[in-house]
N, C-alpha and C positions, 0 to 999 in steps of 0.2 A: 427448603423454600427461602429467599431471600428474606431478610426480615422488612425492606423496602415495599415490598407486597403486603405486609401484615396490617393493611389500613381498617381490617375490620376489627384490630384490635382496642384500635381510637373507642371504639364502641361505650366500653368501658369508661370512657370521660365522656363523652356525648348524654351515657343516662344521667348523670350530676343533672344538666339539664331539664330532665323530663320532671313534672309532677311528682312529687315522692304519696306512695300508697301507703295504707295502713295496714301492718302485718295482720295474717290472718291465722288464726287457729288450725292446727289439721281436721280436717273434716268438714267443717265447720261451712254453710253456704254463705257465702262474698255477698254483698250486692255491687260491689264493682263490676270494672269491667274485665275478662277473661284475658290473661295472655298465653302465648305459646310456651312452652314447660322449658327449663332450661337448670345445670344441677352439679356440683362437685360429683367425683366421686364416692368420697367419704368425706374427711377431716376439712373443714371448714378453713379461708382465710383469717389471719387475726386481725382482730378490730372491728368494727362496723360495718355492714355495705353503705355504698354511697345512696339517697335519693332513688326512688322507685327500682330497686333493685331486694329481691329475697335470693339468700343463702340459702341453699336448700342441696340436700346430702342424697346424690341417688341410693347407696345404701340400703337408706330409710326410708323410700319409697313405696306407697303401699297402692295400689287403683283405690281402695274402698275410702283413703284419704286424702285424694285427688281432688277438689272441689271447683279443678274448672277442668275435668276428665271427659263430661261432654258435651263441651265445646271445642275439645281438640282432637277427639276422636275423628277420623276419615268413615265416611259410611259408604263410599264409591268402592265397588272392587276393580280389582287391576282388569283394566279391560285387553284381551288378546287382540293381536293388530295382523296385517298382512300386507308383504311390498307388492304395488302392482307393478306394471313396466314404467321404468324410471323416465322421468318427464325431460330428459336430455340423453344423450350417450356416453357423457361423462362421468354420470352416477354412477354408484355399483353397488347392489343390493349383497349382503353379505359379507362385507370385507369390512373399512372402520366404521368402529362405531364413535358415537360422542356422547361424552358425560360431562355434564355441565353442574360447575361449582358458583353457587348462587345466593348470597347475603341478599334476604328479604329486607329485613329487618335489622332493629339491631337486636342485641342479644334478652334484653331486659325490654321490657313492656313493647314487644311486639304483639299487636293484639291477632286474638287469636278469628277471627270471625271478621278482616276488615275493618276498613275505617270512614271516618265520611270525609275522606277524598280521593280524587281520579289522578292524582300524580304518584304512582305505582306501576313497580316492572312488573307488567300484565302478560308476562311471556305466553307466547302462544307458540311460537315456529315448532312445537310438542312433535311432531315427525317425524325429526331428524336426530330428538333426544332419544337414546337405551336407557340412560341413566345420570339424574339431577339429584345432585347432592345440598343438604339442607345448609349451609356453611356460617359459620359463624364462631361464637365461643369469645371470651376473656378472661383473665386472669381475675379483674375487678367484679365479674358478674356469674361469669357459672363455666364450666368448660364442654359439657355434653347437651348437646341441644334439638330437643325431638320437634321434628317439623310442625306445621302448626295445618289444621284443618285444610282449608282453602286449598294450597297448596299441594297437597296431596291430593284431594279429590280430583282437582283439573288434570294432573299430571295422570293419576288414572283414567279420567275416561279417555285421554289417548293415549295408553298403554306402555306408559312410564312409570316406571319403581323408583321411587324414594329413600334415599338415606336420610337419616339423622348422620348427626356429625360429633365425635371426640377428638376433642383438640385441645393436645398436651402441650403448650407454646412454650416458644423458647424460654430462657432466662433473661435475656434481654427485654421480651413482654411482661417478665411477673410470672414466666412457668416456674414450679417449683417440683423438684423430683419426689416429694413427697405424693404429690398429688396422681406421678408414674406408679410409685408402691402402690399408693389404695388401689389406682384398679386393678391391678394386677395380683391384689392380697390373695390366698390361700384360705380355706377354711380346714379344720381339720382332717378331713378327706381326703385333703390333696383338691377339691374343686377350687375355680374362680368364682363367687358367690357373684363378682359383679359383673360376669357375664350372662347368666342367668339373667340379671337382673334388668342387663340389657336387652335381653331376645323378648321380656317380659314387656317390658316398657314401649317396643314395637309391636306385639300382639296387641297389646288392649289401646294403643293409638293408632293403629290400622295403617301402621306404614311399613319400609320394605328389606329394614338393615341397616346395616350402619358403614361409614366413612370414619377409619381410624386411622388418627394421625398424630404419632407421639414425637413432637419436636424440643421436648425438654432434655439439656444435653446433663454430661454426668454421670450417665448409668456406666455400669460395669456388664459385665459378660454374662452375670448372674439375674440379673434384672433385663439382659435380653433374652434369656432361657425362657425366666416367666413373662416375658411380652409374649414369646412364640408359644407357651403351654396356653396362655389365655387367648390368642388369635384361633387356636386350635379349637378348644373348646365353644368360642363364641360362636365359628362357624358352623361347629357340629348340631349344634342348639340352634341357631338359626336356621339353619336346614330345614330341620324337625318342623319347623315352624313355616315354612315356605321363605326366608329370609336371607339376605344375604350379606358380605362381610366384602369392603374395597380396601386395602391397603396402601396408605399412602409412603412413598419411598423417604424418609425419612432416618427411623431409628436402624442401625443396621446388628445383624447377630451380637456382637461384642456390645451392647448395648449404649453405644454412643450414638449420637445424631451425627450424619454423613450425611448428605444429599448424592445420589451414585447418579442422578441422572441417567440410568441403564436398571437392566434386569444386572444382576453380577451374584460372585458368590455372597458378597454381603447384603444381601435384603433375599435372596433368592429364596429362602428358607421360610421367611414370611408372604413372599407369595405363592408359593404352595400350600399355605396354610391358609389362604385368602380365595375368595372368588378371581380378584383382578387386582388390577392396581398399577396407581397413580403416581407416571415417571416424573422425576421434579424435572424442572425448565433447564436446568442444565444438560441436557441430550445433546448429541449430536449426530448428525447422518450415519454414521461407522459406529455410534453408541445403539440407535434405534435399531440398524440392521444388525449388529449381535445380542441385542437381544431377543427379537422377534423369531431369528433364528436359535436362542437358548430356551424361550420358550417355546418352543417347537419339538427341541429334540428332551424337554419335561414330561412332553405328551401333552400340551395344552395349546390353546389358538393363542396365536398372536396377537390375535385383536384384543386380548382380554388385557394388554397392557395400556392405559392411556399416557399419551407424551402430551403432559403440560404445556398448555399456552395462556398465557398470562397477556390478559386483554381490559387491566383492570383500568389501566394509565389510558392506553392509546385504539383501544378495539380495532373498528378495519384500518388502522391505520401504524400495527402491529406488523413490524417488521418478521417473520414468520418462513423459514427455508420447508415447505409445503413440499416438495420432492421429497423430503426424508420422510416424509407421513404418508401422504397420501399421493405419489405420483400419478403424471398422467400416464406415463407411458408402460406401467407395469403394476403390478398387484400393490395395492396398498402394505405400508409395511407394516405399519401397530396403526390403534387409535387415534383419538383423539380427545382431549379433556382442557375444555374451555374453565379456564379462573377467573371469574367475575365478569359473565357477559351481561352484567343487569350495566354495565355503563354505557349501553345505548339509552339508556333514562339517565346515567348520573350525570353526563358530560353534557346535556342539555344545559343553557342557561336560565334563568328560575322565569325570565318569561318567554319562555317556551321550551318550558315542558307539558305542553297541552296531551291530552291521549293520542290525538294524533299526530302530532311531532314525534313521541314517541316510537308510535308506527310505523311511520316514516324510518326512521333509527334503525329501528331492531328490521325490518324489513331489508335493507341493506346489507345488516348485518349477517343475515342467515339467508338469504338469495342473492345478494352480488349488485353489484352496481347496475346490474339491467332491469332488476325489479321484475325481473321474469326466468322464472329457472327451464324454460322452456328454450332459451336465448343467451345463454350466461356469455358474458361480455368476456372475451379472452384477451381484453387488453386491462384485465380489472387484476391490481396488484395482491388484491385479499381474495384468496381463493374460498370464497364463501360455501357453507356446507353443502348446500343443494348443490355446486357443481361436483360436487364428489359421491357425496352419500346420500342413495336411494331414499325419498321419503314412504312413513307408514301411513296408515289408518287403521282405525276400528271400526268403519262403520258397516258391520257385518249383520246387523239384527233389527226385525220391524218389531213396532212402530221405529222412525228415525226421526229427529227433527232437530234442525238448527232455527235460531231467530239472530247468529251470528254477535252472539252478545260475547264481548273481550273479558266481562270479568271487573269493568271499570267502565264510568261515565260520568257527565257531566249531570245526568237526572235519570229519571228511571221513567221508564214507558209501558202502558201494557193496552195493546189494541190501537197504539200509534197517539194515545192521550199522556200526558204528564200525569203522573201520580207522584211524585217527591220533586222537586225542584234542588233537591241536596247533589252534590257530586258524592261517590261511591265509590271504594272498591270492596272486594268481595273474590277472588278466584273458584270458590266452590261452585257460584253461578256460571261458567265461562260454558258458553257447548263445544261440543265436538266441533273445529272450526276445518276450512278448507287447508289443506296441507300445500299447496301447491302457488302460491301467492306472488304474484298473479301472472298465471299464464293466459294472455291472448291471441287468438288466431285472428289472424285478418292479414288482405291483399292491399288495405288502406291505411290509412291511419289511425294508430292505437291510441284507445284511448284509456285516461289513467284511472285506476282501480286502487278504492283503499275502503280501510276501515274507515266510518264518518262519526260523528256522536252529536251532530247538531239536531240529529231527527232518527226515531228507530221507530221499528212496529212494537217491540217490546225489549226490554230488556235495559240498555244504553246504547248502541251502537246499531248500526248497520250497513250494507256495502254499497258504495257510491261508484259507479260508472259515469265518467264524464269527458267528455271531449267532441270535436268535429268529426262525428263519424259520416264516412264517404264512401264506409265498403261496411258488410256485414262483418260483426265481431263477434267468436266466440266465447266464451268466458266459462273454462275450465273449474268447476267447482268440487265435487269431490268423489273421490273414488271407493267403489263401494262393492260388497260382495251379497248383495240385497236380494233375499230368493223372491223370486216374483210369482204371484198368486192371477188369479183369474179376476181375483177383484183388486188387486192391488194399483193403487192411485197416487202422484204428488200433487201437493198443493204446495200453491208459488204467492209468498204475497209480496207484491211490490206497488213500482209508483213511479211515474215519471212526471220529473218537476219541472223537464226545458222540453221544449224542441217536439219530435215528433220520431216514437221508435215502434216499430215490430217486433214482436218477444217471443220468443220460440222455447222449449224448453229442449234443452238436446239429451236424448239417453244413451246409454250403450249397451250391449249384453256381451261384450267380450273385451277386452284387451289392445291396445293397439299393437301392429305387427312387430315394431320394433322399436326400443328407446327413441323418446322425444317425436314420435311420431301421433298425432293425434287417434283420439278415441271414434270409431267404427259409428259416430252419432247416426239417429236418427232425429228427425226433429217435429213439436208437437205446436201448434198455434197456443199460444195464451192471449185472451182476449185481455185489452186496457180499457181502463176507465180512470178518472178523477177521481182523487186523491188514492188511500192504501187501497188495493184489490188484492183479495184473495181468489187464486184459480183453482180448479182439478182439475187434473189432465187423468184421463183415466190409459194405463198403459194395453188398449187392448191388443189382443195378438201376440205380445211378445212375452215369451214364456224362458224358463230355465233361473239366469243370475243376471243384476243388475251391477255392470260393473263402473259403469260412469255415470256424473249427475253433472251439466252445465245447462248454460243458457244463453242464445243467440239473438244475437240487438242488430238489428239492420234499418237504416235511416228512412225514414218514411216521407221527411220534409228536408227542405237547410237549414243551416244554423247549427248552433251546439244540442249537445244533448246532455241532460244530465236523469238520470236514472238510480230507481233505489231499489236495492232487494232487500228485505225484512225479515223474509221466511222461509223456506223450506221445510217440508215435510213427506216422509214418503208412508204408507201404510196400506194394511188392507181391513184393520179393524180400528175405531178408535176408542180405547177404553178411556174410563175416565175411574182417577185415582180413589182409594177409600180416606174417606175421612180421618186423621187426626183423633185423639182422643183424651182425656187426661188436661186437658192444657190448663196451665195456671203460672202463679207468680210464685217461685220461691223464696225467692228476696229481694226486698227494697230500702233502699234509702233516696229520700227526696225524687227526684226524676230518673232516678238510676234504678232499672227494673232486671232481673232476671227473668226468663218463662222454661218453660220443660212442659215438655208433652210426651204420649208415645205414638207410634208408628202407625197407622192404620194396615193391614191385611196387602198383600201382593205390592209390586213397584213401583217406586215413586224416585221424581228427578230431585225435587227440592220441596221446601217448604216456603212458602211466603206470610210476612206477617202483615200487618195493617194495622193504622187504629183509624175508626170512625167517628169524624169530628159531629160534634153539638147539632152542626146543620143537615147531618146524612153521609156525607161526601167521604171516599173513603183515602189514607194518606199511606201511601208504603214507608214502612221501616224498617224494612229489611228483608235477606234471605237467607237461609242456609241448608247445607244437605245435611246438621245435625239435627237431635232431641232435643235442642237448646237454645237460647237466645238471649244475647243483652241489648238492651237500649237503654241509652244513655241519654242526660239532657232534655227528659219529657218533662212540658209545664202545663198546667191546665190549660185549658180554654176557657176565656172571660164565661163567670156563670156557671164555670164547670165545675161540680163537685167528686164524678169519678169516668176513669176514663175507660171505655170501651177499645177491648184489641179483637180484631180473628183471623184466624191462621188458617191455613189451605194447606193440600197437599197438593203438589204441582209433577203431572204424569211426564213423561217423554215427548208428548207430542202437547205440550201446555195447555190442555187439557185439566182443568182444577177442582178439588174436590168441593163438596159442599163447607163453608167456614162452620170452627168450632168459634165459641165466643169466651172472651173473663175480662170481668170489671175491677177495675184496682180503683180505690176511693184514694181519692187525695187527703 
């Protein structure tokens, strides 16, 4: 990889910046705030670290001396997904996939649980991702870096696996070959202790494998023996463990850094010993078709190679020869492996990067200039994913429910009230969102569809429909494999703020006939009223699977119309979650609190906290789908001598347990 690419190395001088922390003891509970783990892997750099940065030796890594292990654990499992019939004729379910290389954070005090603001890559286009990688690392700060909560969770529940990331960087970053020896060391066994240690460190953070990528140059022939004895071994152990192993094309057998741009006989050895792996940017059309064809004749798919696109500089605006990847006219040829698509937020300028500028962005990015993958604009130069590759889902199982929350907002809503006035993000909150963004049907004029975050029913966000509708519109929401019961029901809650619409809710119980061909709707009346209404529609009659969810707006008066959906939910039972238990403070300093609880009994979406001010009124502080919580920056209230919190468990259909309570005296 060019070292002109390596901007996340900057990282490293970026933390001089941040707040420096006060080292903490092993074991030992923080009352700071949690960040995401990050680790040599053994021998430490000389001197100091800089400002809010800790050295720390994966090594010597234990869970039982993890002290912010859960707040980084994932509690989400990998949710299984399925393609329907692809929303154009261009898609192709089966053939590339895309694995997306993604700097959250930087390396050092990326906190682990969100922050309190809404300018964050709130990735969502989750459908068309197989596999996102945690990316990051520096010479100055740590070099193996395990994804952090949030993160993971959203990526699970629409049925993306997760890497962490080792990243052995060049010499010109500050790599040092020393740091290739340790992990690669031997114990006397003949094992690699620190790939153990690796498969260990994604079990007890609940995430999916790892992305390895040794670009420190130097080695010898002997030092790519043991990269390939230890790629062997990590994968074998990950296995064991349901985990997996991506190899980045990099170091080649003779243990030098080469970038081959190709499968070839130099890295060939290590992707046999790998799940897959990641072609550098150097490919070319006659590079991509012999390799696709040498992993062919390995005995492996093709697709399991990704051909680097480096989209950090210029995103859709990334010059990109999309014939050698993914033609239209013939079988796709390898993958695809996006390098830093979070610069649909970075290349924003600072005013405006709102969430929904954002959206705007990334929407673009990953449906095409038409804003509709139902429509893909064939004059558009950036052949955006959706015109290629078939989107997933998960949403296969009752209860369901979205309230279409992104994961980020300007304040927090629950029942369409303001309970925090704080902007937020958070990923572990994100639901199951629509994959298909935004396909509408209509004979008239379309109107525009996006995420909003001025107004939600709950959460931060919700979906705004607006325009001079003149013909009825359908609005494609999501696709589903929903067994339908005798009693099974959705409930719709929306709101219409302009104009004058008719609301229908459109279902389906099969398939459309053929790519890009709409879904077999039927359609159900939803009655409106002022302000948020909640509907049921009870589905009677139709029996078997539910395989489409949208909703149909047909103009009722003139003028504009502007329309909000808040909710979705589908079920036939609605339970409500068990209570929380245990909850308390395990440490404090001044406003800075940790809490820990345990789990109540059967399934729960998330956790919500609160504290209850002096006069009743209750204030959100947060959420998360762990045992754990920090808040940070709590002051009394005038008169107040201790402050009441309570925490909820929060079901799938948001539905909330009864609150446990703990008073922390100032």
């Amino acid at each position: 990889m060019n070292p002109t690419r390596r901007t996340v190395l900057i990282a490293g001088a970026a933390a001089a910046l941040l707040p420096s922390l006060p080292a903490q003891a092993a074991g030992k509970a923080p009352a700071g705030p949690p960040y995401a783990s990050y680790w040599y892997p053994d021998s430490l750099p000389a001197g100091t670290p800089g400002p809010g940065i800790t050295w720390r030796s994966l090594k010597s890594w234990r869970p039982a001396d993890d002290a912010d292990l859960a707040f980084n654990a994932s509690t989400v499992p990998l949710a299984p997904r399925f393609t329907p019939a692809p929303a154009n004729p261009t898609a192709r379910a089966d053939q590339a996939r895309i694995q997306s290389l993604v700097s959250f954070g930087p390396t050092a005090s990326n906190p682990s649980q969100g922050s309190p603001t809404a300018d964050y890559y709130a990735l969502t286009h989750w459908a068309y991702i197989d596999e996102l990688v945690f990316w990051g690392g520096s010479s100055g700060e740590g070099l193996i870096l395990a994804p952090n909560a949030p993160i993971v969770d959203a990526a699970h529940r629409h049925g993306v696996p997760v890497l962490g990331n080792v990243f052995l960087p060049p010499v010109a970053y500050g790599g040092q070959l020393r740091w290739t020896r340790d992990l690669v060391q031997k114990d006397a066994a003949g094992r690699y202790p620190l790939a153990a240690k690796l498969v260990e460190v994604a079990k007890a953070y609940g995430f999916d494998g790892w992305f390895v990528n040794a670009e420190t140059g130097g080695g010898d022939p002997a030092l790519g023996a043991d990269m390939l004895g230890f790629l062997r071994e990590l994968r074998t152990r990950a296995h064991a463990e349901g985990q997996r192993v991506t190899w980045y094309d990099s170091m080649t057998v003779n243990g030098s850094v080469s970038w081959q741009g190709a499968l070839n006989a130099q890295n060939e050895p290590f992707f046999r010993a790998a799940d897959d792996m990641f072609v550098d940017f150097r490919w070319t059309a006659a590079k991509l078709d012999a390799s696709g064809r040498r992993a062919e004749q390995l005995g492996r798919d093709r697709h399991e190679l990704w051909a680097g696109v480096d989209v950090e500089s210029n995103g859709w605006n990334t010059s990109v020869d999309w014939d050698a990847i993914v033609p239209r006219d013939r079988s796709h040829v390898v993958s695809l492996g996006f390098y830093r698509p979070e610069w649909t937020r970075n290349h924003l300028p600072a005013d405006r990067r709102t969430p929904g500028d954002f959206h705007a962005a990334d929407d673009r990015f990953w449906t095409g200039r038409s804003l509709d993958p139902s429509r893909p604009d064939a004059g558009d130069g950036w052949r955006a994913p959706a015109v290629s590759v078939a989107d997933r889902s998960t949403v296969t199982r009752l209860p369901f429910a979205s309230v279409f929350n992104t994961g980020h907002g300007l304040r927090w809503y629950e029942k369409g009230t303001v309970t925090s006035e704080a902007p937020w993000n958070h990923l572990g909150l994100q639901d199951r969102l629509p994959s298909r963004r935004w396909v509408v049907r209509t004979d008239g004029q379309r109107p525009t569809v996006a995420f909003d975050f001025e107004d939600a029913w709950h959460g931060g966000s919700s979906v705004r429909v607006a325009g001079d509708l003149d013909r009825p519109a359908v609005l494609d929401l999501y696709a589903t494999r929903l067994p339908l019961a005798r009693g099974t029901v959705v409930e719709l809650t929306h709101r219409t703020d302009a104009g004058s619409v008719d609301v229908e809710l459109a279902v389906a119980t099969a398939d459309p006939a053929t790519p890009g061909a709409p879904p077999p709707y039927t359609y159900h009346s939803v009655p409106t009223a002022g302000g948020w209404t909640t509907t049921t529609v009870r589905l009677t009659g139709l029996k078997g699977t539910l395989h489409a969810l949208g909703v149909r707006l047909t103009p009722a008066g003139g003028g504009p119309v502007r329309w909000r959906l808040g909710g979705i939910a589908v079920h036939d039972t609605a339970p409500t979650p068990a209570a929380p238990s245990g909850f308390r403070v395990t440490a404090a300093s001044g406003g800075d609190l940790r809490f820990a609880w345990n789990t109540g009994p059967g399934e729960m979406r998330h956790h919500t906290l609160h504290r209850v001010l002096p006069d009743g009124t209750r204030r959100f502080l947060g959420g998360t789908c762990q045992r754990a919580f920090f808040a940070g920056g709590l002051r009394p209230e005038p008169g107040e001598t201790a402050a009441r919190f309570e925490l909820r468990a929060v079901g799938e259909l948001y539905t909330t347990s009864a609150p446990v309570t703990v008073t922390h005296r100032w």
